[in-house]
C-alpha positions in Angstrom: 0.0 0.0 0.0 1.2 3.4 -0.8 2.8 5.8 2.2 -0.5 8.4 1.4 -3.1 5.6 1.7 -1.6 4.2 4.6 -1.3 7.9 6.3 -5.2 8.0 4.8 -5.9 4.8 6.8 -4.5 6.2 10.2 -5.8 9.1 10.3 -9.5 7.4 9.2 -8.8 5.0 12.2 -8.3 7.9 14.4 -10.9 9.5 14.1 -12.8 6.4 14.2 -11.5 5.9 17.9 -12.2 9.3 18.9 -15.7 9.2 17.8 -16.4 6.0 19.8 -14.5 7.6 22.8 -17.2 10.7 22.3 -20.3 8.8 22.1 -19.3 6.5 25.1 -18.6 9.0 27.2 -21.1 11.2 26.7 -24.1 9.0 26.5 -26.2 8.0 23.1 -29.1 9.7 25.0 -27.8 12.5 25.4 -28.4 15.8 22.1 -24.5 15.1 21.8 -24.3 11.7 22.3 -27.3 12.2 19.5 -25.2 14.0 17.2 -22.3 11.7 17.2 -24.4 9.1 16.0 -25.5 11.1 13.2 -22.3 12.0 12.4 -20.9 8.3 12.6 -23.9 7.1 10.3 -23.4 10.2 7.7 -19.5 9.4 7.3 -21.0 5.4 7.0 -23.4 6.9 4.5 -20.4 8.6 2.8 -18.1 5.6 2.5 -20.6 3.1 0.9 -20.8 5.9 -2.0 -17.6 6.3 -2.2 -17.6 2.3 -2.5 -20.7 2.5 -5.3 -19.1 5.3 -7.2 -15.6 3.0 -7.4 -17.2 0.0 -8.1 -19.8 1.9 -11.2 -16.5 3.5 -12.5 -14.5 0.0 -12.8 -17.4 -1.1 -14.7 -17.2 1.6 -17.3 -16.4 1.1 -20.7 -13.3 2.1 -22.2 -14.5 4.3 -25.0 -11.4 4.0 -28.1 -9.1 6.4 -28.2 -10.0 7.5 -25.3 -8.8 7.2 -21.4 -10.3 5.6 -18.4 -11.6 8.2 -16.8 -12.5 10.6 -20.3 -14.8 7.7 -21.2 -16.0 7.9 -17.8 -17.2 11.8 -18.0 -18.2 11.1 -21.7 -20.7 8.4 -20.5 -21.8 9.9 -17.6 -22.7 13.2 -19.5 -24.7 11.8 -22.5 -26.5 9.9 -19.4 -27.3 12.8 -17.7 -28.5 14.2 -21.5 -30.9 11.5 -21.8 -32.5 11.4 -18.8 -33.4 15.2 -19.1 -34.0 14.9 -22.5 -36.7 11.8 -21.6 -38.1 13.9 -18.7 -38.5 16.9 -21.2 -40.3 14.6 -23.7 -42.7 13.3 -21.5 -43.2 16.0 -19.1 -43.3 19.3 -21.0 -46.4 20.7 -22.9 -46.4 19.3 -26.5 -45.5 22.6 -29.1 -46.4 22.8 -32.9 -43.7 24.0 -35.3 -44.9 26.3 -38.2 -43.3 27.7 -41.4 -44.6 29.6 -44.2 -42.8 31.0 -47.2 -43.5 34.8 -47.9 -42.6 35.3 -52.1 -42.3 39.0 -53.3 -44.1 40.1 -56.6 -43.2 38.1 -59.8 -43.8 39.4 -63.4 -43.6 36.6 -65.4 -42.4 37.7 -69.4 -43.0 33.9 -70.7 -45.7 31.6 -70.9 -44.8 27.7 -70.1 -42.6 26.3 -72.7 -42.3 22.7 -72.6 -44.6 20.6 -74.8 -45.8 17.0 -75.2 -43.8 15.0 -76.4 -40.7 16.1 -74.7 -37.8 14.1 -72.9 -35.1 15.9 -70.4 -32.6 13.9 -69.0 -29.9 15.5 -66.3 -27.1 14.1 -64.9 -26.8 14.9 -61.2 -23.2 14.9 -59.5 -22.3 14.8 -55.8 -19.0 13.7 -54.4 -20.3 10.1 -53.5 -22.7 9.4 -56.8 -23.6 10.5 -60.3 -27.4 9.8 -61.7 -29.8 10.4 -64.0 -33.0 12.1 -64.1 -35.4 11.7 -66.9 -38.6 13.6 -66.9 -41.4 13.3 -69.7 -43.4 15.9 -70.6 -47.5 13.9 -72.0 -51.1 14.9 -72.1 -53.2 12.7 -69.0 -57.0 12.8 -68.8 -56.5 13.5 -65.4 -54.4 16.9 -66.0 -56.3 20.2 -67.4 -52.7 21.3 -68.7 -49.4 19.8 -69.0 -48.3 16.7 -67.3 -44.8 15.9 -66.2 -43.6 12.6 -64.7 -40.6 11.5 -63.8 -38.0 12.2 -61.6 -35.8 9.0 -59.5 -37.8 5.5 -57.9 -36.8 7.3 -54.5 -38.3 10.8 -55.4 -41.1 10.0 -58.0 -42.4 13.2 -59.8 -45.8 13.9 -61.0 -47.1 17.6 -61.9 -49.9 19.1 -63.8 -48.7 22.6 -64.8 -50.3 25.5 -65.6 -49.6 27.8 -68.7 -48.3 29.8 -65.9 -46.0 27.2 -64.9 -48.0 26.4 -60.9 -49.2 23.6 -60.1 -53.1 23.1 -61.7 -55.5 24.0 -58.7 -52.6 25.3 -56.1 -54.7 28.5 -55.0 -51.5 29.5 -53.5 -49.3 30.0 -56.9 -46.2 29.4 -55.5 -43.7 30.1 -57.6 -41.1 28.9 -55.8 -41.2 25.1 -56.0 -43.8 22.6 -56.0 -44.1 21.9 -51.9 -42.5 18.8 -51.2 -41.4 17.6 -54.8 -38.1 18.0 -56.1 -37.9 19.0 -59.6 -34.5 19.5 -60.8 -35.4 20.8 -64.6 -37.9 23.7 -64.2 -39.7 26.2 -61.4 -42.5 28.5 -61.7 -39.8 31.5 -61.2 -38.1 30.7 -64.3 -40.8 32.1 -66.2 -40.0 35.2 -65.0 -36.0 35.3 -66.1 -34.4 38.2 -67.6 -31.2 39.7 -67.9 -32.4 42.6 -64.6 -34.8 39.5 -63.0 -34.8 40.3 -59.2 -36.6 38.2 -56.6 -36.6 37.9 -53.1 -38.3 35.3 -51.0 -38.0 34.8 -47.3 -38.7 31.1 -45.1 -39.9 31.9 -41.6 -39.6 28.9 -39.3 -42.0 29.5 -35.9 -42.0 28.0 -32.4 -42.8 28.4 -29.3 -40.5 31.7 -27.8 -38.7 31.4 -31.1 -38.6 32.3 -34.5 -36.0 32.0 -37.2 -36.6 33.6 -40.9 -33.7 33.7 -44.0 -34.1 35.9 -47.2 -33.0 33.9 -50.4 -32.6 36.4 -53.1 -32.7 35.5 -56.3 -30.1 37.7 -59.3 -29.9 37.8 -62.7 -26.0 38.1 -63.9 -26.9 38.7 -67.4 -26.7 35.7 -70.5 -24.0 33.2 -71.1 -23.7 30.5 -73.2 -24.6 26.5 -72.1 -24.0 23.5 -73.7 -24.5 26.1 -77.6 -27.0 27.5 -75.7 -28.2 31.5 -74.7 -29.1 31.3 -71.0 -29.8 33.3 -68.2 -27.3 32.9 -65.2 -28.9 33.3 -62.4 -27.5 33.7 -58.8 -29.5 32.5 -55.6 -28.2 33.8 -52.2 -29.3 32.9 -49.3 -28.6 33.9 -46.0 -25.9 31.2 -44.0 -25.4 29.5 -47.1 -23.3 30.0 -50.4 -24.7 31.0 -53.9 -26.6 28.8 -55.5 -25.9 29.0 -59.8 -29.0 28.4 -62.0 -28.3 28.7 -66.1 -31.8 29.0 -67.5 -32.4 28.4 -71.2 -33.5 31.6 -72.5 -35.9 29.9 -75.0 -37.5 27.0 -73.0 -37.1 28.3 -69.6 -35.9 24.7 -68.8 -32.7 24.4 -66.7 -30.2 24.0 -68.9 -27.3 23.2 -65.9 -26.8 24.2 -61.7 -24.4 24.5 -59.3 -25.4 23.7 -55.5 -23.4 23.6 -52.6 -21.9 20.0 -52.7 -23.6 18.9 -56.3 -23.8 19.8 -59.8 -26.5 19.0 -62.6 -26.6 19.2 -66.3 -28.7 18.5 -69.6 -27.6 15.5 -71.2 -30.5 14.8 -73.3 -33.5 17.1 -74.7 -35.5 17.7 -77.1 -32.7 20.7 -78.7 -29.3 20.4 -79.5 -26.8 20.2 -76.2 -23.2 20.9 -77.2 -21.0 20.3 -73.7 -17.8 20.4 -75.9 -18.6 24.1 -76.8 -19.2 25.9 -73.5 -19.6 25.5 -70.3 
């Protein structure tokens, strides 16, 4: 045993005696004879901890890379997480989460351009996969307008379209998006692309003593050239996040290629000419 356990030991052992010289000579009856016997049962009380605590610590995992005693605070505080994170769950007041999407005024200078008939395939590229995406444009006797289906076995896509470019029978006219699908080749807003297009809309996310809301702005750069052909290059910047690039085919108002934060898209097949070698 080391010299400081065995000093520890003594001194323990001392105190012992002097407690049980205390209480003997002054009587358990007695308010001090009382208190001794508290104290004797709390340091009693104390050492069997001290004996639980040892014996739950042995028992700990050894996390990798990690010590004996790290993996011991690393355990014990994503314990202590979970059990107020349970006692949260089930004991707090349920609260509802609510977001809305506020879209400034859009003039739109084209009517919808793609027709039935039509095939656009894109080739999507992110550091761990490249796919395709093939979307058919067709007449349906259960669309008023323009159908378009499509899209990946994961993410199947079916829209009927407007001449407007919304969604048949969405008395919101978003032209954002089209709620929860996602449509790589073509968005209401496109319609509305120009070499001074300027567009602003702003998410708002609400709970319960908080609310969060970021702009995305959306900028024409002016034309470029795609694939052989004229497109509007337009810049989408949102707030926390870097630009988003959207080359719009200044004819058919079909995306014509996009680059995102960690992925890329491009034609590869539609119903006009795509030269890659040429540009872009």
């Amino acid at each position: 045993m080391a010299p400081f356990c065995q000093k520890r030991k003594k001194k323990v052992e001392e105190i012992d005696g002097f407690m049980a010289d205390k209480k003997k000579a002054a009587g358990e009856d007695s308010a001090f004879g009382r208190l001794l016997v508290f104290l004797e049962r709390l340091q009693g009380a104390e050492r069997r901890a001290k004996e639980i605590l040892n014996s739950v610590y042995q028992k700990m995992p050894t996390l990798p890379f990690l010590g004996k005693s790290n993996s011991a605070v690393l355990i014990a505080s994503i314990s202590i997480y979970l059990i107020f994170f349970i006692f949260a769950w089930v004991f707090s007041p349920p609260f509802q989460v609510y977001s809305t999407i506020k879209e400034s005024p859009l003039a739109k200078n084209s009517p919808l351009k793609i027709a039935p008939g039509e095939t656009y395939v894109y080739e999507l590229s992110t550091p761990l996969s490249t796919e395709q995406i093939t979307y058919q444009v067709s007449r349906s006797s259960n669309c008023s307008g323009t159908f378009v289906s499509g899209g990946t076995p994961a993410e199947p896509v079916s829209l009927c379209l407007s001449s407007s470019g919304n969604l048949v029978g969405d008395t919101a006219a978003s032209n954002l998006s089209f709620g929860a699908l996602s449509v790589l080749f073509f968005a209401p807003w496109m319609l509305a692309a120009s070499d001074n297009f300027s567009w602003q809309v702003t998410s708002e996310i609400a709970a319960p003593s908080a609310n969060v809301s970021f702009t995305s702005n959306f900028t024409s750069l002016g034309r470029t050239k795609k694939a052989g052909r004229e497109v509007f290059e337009i810049m989408v910047q949102t707030d926390y996040l870097p630009p988003l690039m959207y080359y719009v085919d200044a004819e058919k108002r079909v995306l014509i290629s996009g680059k995102f934060e960690n992925s890329t898209v491009k034609a590869v097949s539609a119903p006009f000419s795509l030269n890659w070698t040429e540009s872009g």
